[in-house]
Residue, then its C-alpha position, 0 to 999 in steps of 0.5 A: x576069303x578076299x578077293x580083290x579085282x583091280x581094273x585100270x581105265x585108261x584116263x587114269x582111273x582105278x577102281x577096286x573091288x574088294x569083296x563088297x566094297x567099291x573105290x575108286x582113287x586116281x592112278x600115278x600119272x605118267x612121269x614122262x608127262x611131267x614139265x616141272x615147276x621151270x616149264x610152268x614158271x616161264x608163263x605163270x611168273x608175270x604180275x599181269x596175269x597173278x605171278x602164280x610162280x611167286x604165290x606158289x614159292x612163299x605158300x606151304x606147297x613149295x616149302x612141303x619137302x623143307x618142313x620135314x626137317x622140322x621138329x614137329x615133323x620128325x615127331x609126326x614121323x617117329x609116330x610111324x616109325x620114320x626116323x628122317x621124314x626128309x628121307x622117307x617114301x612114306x613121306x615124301x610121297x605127298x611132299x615131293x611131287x618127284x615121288x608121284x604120289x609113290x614110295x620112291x622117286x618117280x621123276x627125275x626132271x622135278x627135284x625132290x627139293x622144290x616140295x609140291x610143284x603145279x603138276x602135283x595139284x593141276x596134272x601133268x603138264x605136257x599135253x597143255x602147257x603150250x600157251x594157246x592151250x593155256x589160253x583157254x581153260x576148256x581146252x587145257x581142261x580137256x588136254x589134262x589140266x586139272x580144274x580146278x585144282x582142288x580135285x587133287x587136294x585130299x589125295x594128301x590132306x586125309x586121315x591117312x597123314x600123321x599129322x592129320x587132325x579130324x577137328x582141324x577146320x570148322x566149315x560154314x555149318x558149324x561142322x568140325x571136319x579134318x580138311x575143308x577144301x574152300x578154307x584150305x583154297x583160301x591159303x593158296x588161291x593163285x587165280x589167273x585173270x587172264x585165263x577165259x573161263 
């Protein structure tokens, strides 16, 4: 017989022991903790400092919820038994940030809608979206910005997504892999030229 333990550390941090082995994943975050993509917008959406409102609004992440509607989308879904990815938790969990990373809607201030907002990449917003957090990224990093934002990545691009392809990328060493984090970033970057490192 299995047994599994399942400790809960307060940053966020869950590791579970099952019988020999060992993992560690990242708990949902607070809800409650969550700004949404109007809060961020209101400082990330000028052309000094990168428009990363803008960058976000024409890439893949905010579009994430509409693409399920696409055919190639639903033939993704009927493989698991998904009639409307649109309307599926097993979906939606990694194409809505209002799902959490879960099966059902988590939070309500984030419309199913906007697809995958700041929070679901950078962590939830209310402990550092003042600006004179902001304006230091030490300091936002240490109030729960996640940085960079690539740590959250593969939290949704793995094997576990039905549309996931173990050759899809060719990294530098010639190596096929399903997901490469620097040739992904490269699609979305949104850099702030004004933030001091």
């Amino acid at each position: 017989m299995k047994t599994s333990f399942r400790f809960v550390w307060s940053a966020g941090v869950v590791v579970v022991l099952s019988g020999l082995s060992l993992s560690v994943a990242r708990a949902a975050p607070d809800p409650a903790a969550f700004v949404g993509v109007k809060t961020c917008g209101m400082c990330h959406r000028k052309d000094e400092s990168g428009n990363q409102l803008a960058v976000w609004q024409n890439g893949p992440h905010a579009k994430a919820y509409t693409m399920l509607a696409s055919p190639e989308a639903k033939a993704a879904g009927a493989k698991v038994g998904v009639d409307d990815p649109q309307k599926s938790g097993k979906c939606l969990k990694c194409h809505a940030t209002a799902y959490n990373g879960t099966e059902i809607v988590q939070i309500e201030k984030i419309a199913v809608e906007d697809g995958v907002t700041c929070e679901s990449c950078h962590g939830a917003g209310k402990e550092y979206k003042s600006k004179a957090v902001m304006q230091d990224r030490a300091q936002a990093v240490a109030a729960g910005l996640i940085y960079p934002a690539t740590k959250s990545c593969e939290n949704c691009h793995n094997s576990q997504a039905p549309t996931w392809k173990p050759d899809r990328y060719t990294t530098k060493d010639g190596k096929k892999t399903g997901f490469d984090v620097v040739q992904a970033f490269e699609k979305i970057k949104h850099p702030d030229p004004l933030v001091k490192k």
